[in-house]
N, C-alpha and C positions, 0 to 999 in steps of 0.2 A: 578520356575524361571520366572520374568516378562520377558515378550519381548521388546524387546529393540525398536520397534516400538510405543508399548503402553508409551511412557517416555516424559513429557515434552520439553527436548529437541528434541527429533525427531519432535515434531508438531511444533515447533519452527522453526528447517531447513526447513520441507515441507511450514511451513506458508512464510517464508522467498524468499523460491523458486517459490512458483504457483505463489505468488504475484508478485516478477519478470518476469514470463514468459506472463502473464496477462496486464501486464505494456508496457512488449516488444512488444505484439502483437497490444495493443494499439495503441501507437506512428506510424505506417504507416497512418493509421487513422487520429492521428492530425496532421500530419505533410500535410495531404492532405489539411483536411479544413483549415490549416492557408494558404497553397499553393490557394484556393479559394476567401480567403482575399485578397491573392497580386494581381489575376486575373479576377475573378470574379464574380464581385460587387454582380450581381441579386442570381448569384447561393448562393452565403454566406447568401446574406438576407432572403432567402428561409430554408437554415441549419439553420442562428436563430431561425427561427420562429419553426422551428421542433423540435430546440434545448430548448424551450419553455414548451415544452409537459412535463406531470408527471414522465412518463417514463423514460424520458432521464433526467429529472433531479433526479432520485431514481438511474440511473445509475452515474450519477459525482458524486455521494456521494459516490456509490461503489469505484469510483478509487483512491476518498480522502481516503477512507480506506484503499484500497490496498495500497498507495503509504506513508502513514503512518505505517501500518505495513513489508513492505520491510526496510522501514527508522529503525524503532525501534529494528527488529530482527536483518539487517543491522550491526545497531550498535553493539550493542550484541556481535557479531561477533568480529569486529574489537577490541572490549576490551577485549575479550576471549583474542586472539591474539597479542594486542600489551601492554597489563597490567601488571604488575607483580600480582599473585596472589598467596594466603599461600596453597587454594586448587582451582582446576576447578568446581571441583562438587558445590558449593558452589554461585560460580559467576555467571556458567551455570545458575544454576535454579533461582536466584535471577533476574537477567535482563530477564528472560521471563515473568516472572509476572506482570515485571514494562511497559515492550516493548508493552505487552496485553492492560494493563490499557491504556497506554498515544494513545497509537492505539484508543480505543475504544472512549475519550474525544477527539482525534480530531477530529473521525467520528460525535458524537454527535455534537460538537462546530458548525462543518460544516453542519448540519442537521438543527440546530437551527436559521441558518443563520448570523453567528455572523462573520466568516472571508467569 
């Protein structure tokens, strides 16, 4: 019998969730540096310049990814839910695949610097 862990959809909820929790923990953070924009000029221009670094820019790509795959499993989700469908197994496994792809094309997009 497979485990019901090893099942696309499971990696689906978990992708769905850390990316959320990942997102949440985020937000105090920007919510800081934009509070440094309304206050303080010198400190912000200091975070640019750090915000400059490889580093921190290999991390924005990571949260464009996160926050494209929360979006896409997201979704997922809410058409599970508010769709009519003839089976769930069917719809499940079909939008994880699609939610993966468009996941990974906005992480590229964003990599390549195009948005």
């Amino acid at each position: 019998m497979k485990s019901p862990r090893n099942h696309r959809a499971y990696w689906a909820f978990l992708g769905h969730r850390l990316s959320g929790l990942a997102l949440g923990i985020f937000l105090p953070a920007h919510f800081y540096v934009l509070g440094l924009a309304l206050d303080q000029r010198a400190r912000m221009d200091a975070f640019l310049k750090f915000a400059d670094m490889g580093a921190v820019k290999f991390g924005e790509w990571g949260l464009v990814l996160l926050l494209s795959i929360h979006m896409c499993f997201g979704l997922r989700l809410l058409a599970l839910e508010l769709l009519p469908w003839s089976s769930a197994r069917d719809a499940r496994l079909s939008w994880i695949s699609w939610g993966g792809a468009l996941s990974l094309f906005v992480g590229v997009i964003f990599a390549l610097g195009v948005i």
